[in-house]
N, C-alpha and C positions, 0 to 999 in steps of 0.2 A: 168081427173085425180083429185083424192081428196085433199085435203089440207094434208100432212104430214109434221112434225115436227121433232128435234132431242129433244128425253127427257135425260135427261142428268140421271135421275132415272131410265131408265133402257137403258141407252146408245147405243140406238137405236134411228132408226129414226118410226115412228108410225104417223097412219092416227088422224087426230086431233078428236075426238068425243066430244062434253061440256059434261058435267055433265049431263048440266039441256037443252034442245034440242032447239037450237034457241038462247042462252043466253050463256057468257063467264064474269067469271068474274078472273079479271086478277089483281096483286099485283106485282110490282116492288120497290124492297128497294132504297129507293132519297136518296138524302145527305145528310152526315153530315157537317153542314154549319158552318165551322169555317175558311175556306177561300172562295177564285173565283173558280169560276169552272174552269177547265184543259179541254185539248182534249180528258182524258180517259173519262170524263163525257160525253163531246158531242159522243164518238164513243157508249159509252152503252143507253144513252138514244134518239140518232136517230136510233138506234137499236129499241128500242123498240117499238117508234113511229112507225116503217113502221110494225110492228104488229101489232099496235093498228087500223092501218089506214086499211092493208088488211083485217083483221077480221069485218071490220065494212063494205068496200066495198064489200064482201062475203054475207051481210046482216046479222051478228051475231047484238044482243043488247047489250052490250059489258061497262062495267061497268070497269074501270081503276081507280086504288087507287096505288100512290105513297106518300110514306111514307116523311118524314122531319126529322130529327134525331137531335135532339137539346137538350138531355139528354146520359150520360151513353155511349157513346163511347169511351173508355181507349186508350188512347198508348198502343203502345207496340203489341207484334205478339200474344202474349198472352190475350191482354183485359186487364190488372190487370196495368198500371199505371194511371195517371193522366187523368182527363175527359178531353177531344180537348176542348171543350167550354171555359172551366176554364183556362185552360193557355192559350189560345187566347185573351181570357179577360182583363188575369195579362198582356200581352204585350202591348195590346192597350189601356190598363188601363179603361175600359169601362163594364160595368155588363153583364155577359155570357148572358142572354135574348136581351140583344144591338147588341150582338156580332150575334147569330142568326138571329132578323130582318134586321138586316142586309145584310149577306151574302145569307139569303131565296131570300130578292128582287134583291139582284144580281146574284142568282142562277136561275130566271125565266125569269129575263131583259136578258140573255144569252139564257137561252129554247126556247124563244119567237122568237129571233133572226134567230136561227138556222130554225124556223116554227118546233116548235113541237108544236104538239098539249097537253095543258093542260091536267091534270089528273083530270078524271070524282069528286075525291076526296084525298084531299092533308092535311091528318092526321098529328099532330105531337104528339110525344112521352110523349112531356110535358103537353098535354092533356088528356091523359090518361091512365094516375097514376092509376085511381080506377081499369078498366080493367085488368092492367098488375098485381095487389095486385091479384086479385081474382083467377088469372088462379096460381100466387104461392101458394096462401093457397090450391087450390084444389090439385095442384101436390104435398104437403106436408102429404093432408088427405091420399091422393091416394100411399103415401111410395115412392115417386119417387124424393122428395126434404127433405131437412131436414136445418135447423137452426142453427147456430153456432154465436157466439159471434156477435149479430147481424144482421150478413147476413144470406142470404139463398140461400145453393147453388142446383145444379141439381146433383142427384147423377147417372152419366151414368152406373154404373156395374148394375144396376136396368134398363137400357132398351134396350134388345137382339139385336134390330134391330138398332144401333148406329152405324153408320159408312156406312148406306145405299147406302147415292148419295154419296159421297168421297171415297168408297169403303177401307177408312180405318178400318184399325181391333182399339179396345182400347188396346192392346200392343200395336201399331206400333203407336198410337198416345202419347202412355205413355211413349215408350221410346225418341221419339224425342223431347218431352219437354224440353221449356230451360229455365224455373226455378223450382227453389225446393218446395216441395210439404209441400204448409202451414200447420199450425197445425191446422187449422181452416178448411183445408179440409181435406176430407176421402180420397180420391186419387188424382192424379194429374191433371187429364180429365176434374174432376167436374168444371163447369161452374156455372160463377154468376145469379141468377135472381133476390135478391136484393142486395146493398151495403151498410156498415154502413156506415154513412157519417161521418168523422170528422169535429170538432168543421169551419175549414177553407173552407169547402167543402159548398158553396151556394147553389148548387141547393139539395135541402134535399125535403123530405115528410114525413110527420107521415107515419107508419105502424104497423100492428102489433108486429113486430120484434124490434121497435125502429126507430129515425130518419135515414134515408134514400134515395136511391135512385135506379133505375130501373137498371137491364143489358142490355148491348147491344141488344141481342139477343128474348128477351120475348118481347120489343117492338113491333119488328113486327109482332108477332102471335098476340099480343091483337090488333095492330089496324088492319090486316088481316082478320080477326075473326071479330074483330065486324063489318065491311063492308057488306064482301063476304061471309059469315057464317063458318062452323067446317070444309067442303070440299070445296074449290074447284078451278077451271079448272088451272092458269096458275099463274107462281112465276118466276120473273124473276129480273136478278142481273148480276154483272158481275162474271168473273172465280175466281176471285180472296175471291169471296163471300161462294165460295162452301162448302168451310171448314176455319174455323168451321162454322160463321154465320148461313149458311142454314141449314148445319147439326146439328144444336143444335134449331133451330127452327124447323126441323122438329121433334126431339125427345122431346120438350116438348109438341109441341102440339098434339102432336099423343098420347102420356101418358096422358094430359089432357082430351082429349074425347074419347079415345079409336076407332077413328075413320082417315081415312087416310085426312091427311093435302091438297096435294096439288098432283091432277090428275100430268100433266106436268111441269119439271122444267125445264126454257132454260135460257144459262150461254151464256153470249157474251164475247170474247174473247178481251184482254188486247193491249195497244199500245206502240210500241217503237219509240224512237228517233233516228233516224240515223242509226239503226239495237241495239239499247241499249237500254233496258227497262227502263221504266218513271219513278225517283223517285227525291223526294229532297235532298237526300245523293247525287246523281249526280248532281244535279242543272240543270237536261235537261227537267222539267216538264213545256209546253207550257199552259201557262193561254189563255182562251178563249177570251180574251177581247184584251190579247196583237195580238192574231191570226187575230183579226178582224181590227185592224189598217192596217194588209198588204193584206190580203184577205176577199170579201164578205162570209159573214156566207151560202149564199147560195153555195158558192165552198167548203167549209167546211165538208158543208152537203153531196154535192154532192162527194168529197174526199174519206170521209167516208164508201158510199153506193157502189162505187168500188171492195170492198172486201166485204167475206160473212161476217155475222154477227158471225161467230164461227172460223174465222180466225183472226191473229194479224194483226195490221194497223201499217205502218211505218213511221211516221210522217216526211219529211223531208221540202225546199225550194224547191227546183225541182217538187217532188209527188203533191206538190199543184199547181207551176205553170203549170203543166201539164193537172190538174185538171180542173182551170180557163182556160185555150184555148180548151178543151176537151167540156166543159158546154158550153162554148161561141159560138162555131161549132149548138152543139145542139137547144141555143134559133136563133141562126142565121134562122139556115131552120125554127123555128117555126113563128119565124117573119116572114119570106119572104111567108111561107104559106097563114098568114093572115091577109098581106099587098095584098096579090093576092085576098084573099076571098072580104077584102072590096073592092078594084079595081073593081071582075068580078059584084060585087052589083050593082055599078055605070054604071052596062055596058050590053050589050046585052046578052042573055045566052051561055057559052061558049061549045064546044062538047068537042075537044080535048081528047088526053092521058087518059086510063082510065085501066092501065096494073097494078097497085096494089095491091095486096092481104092481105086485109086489114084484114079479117078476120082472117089468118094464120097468120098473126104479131101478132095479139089480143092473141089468141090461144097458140100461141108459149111461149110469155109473161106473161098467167095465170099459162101454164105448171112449169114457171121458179120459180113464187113466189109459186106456190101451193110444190113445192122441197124446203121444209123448208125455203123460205123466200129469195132468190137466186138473190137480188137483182142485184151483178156483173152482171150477163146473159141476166136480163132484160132491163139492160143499153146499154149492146151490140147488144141486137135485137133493141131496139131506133134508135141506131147509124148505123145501117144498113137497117132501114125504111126512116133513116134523109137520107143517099145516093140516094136511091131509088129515094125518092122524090126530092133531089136536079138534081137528073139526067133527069128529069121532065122535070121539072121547066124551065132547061137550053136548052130542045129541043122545047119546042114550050107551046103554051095556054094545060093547063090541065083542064081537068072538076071541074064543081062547086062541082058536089056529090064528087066525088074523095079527093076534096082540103078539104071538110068541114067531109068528114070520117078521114083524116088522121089527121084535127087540132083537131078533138075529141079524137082518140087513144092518141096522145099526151099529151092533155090535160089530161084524164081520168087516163092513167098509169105515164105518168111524172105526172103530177099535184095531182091529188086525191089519190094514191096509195103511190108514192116516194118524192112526197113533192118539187119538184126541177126545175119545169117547171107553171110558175104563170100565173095567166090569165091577167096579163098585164104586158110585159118582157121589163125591162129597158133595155138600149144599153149597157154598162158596167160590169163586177163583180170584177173589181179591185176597193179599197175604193179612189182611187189616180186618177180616172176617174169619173169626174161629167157628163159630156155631156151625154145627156139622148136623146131617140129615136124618140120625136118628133122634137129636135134643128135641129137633123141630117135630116131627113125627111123637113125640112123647107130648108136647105142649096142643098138639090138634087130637090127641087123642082124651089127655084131659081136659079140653072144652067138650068136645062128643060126650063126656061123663056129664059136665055142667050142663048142658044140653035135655041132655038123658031128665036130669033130677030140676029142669026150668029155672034155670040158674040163670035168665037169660042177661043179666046186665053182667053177670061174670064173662057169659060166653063172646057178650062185644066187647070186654075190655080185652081178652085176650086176641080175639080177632086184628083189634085197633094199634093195641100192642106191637102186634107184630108184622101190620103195614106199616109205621112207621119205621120200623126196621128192615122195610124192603120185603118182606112176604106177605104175598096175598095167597088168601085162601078162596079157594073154590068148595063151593057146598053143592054136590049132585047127590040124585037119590042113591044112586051105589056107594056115596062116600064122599069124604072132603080130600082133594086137593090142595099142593102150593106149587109156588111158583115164586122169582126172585123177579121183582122189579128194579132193581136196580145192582 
């Protein structure tokens, strides 16, 4: 089955082709860094991650450019009030560039956490000014921008195809506007791509127009563009980016080269609170850092990957603790796997059990991601390889080829693919549990002594011991097992 995608530009789902054959090169709008990151961040950019990660396991060479936005994003639903940088600044009383380095290394100390993988190239807005000048003046030569008391805005009645991926019409966007239509523009639609800066407005640049600074929006076409060139393959953002953001990036940049922008565009769907959408009018938006005091980032992640990427995430206390004993089930068998693998090392070679079908788990789990990225499904074929093999495990010695195909599928689709299965799995994923998998492994090996020498009312206290603390132990003839219950 080929890799197909949902494009959200022709609202369909479609077989993924690159451009250029062998090569992807792929753009994701980052943050605007004037506070911490939220869960809405972790849910679209582990999103993208396991794109970035399956397109690369497929063997694409795969070039990822996330953008920084540390210029020129407005309040407001319109774009047109105050820069986020700048009143973040006035509140912490610290220079908008403070305010950005800032929140950038706490936006990556967060990425990192979750195991995303870095972006191949991580542009910022405020770098390049000259790019973003150039594509206005040519959309100016070209009749598609025009100049006013020195800004310059984008005139959409100039470009037919404006409302493509939003499949809004310019009435339906003209009449929903909820402010009135400057004298400084021609209609109400038209969007900024440069701003006149006032005298209080710090981040400024010369331009032709006068001093200044960039729009939202032409940002990311100029650093887009200069990366990954006039075309190409993949633009990715959350839902909430569709309109206008994308839709005004694609209309300039398509006026500016007369060439199409962006093969496929995929929108990851938005998260709620307790069935209530995330904002700070509610006061229900979960900071990533407060998440990670009661949960490991790796439940987080694994939270996340539960639902599709084009579904909404429900963020609650339960959905995570469900999450954490759900993960914990999983590295359980994977331990137990390859605590057997080094066991059967140390030991003669084993026949045993050999009733797995490891290729049709393999099989099953490419069909699920090659279905636009279907990572729910994939978890579930996991979860029902992890029975299989616990069902194993518990009847008698399983073979070595067996034990070392199934820690590989694990390892290959948990670990390389979804990011959520490490090649060295601690005992714990609560942040409030230290005891780590060798303490516990030292404490079952000193009952085996007790054991050994009929120790036997030692060897249940330590047993007893250590179910109250959420480990159970398994005693088979090849060996003792654990496992976290809780």
């Amino acid at each position: 089955m080929p890799l197909t995608l949902y494009n959200t530009l022709t609202r369909q789902k479609e077989e993924f082709k690159p451009i250029r054959e062998g090569y992807v090169g792929m753009y994701v709008c980052g943050p605007t860094v004037y506070g911490h990151s939220h869960i809405g961040h972790a849910k679209s950019y582990v999103s993208f991650d396991i794109i970035v990660r399956y397109l690369r396991y497929l063997g694409y060479k795969l070039t990822y450019v996330q953008n920084i936005t540390d210029v020129g994003n407005l309040l407001g639903d319109t774009n047109e009030g105050e820069d986020r940088l700048l009143r973040q600044g006035r509140l912490e009383q610290k220079h908008p560039m403070e305010i950005a380095e800032s929140y950038t290394k706490s936006y990556f100390d967060d990425m990192d956490a979750l195991g995303i993988a870095r972006p191949d190239i991580s542009p910022r807005a405020t770098g390049h000014i000259i790019e973003q000048i150039e594509i206005i003046k040519l959309l100016i030569k070209k009749g598609f921008a025009y100049e006013s008391n020195g800004s310059v805005y984008f005139d959409v009645s100039k470009d037919k195809e404006y409302g493509k991926l939003s499949g809004r019409s310019t009435e339906e966007t003209e009449s929903g506007t909820r402010v009135e239509v400057k004298s400084e523009k021609r209609h109400p639609n038209d969007f900024a791509l440069w701003k006149f800066a006032q005298p209080e407005h710090i981040m400024r640049w010369p331009s032709p127009w006068g001093i200044g600074f960039p729009g939202w929006h032409v940002e990311c076409s100029a650093m887009s563009m200069k990366y990954l060139g006039e075309s190409f393959d993949i633009h990715g953002g959350g839902m909430d980016n569709q309109f206008p953001h994308h839709e005004c990036e694609i209309a300039q940049s398509e006026c500016a080269t007369g060439k199409q922008f962006v093969k496929y565009w995929i929108h990851n769907n938005l998260v709620t609170v307790g069935g209530q959408k995330m904002s700070k009018s509610l006061g229900n938006v979960i900071m990533l850092k407060d998440a990670f005091k009661k949960y490991s980032p790796l439940v987080v992640r694994f939270f996340i990957l539960q639902s599709h990427y084009r579904s909404t995430l429900d963020f609650t206390n339960e959905a995570l603790e469900g999450a954490s004993k759900g993960l914990e089930k999983l590295h359980n068998t994977v331990r137990n796997v390859r605590m057997e693998i080094a066991r059967q090392s140390n030991a003669a070679p084993a026949g045993g059990n050999t009733s797995i079908d490891i290729a049709k788990f393999k099989n099953l789990m490419l069909e699920a991601m090659n279905d636009d990225f279907n990572t729910a499904q994939v978890l579930a074929l996991l979860f029902d390889l992890s029975r299989d093999v616990n069902t194993l495990l518990g009847g008698g010695t399983v073979s070595s080829n067996v034990l070392n195909d199934v820690n590989a599928l694990f390892t290959e689709i948990g670990g390389t693919v979804l990011g959520i299965i490490p090649e060295q799995i601690d005992s714990g994923l609560s942040t409030n549990n230290s005891m780590d998998a060798d303490l516990i492994q030292l404490i079952i090996e000193l009952r085996a002594e007790a054991r050994t020498q009929k120790l036997w009312s030692m060897s249940d206290q330590i047993r007893d011991g250590l179910t109250k603390m959420g480990i159970a132990l398994e005693d088979k003839k090849e060996g003792t097992t654990w496992r976290r219950t809780r």
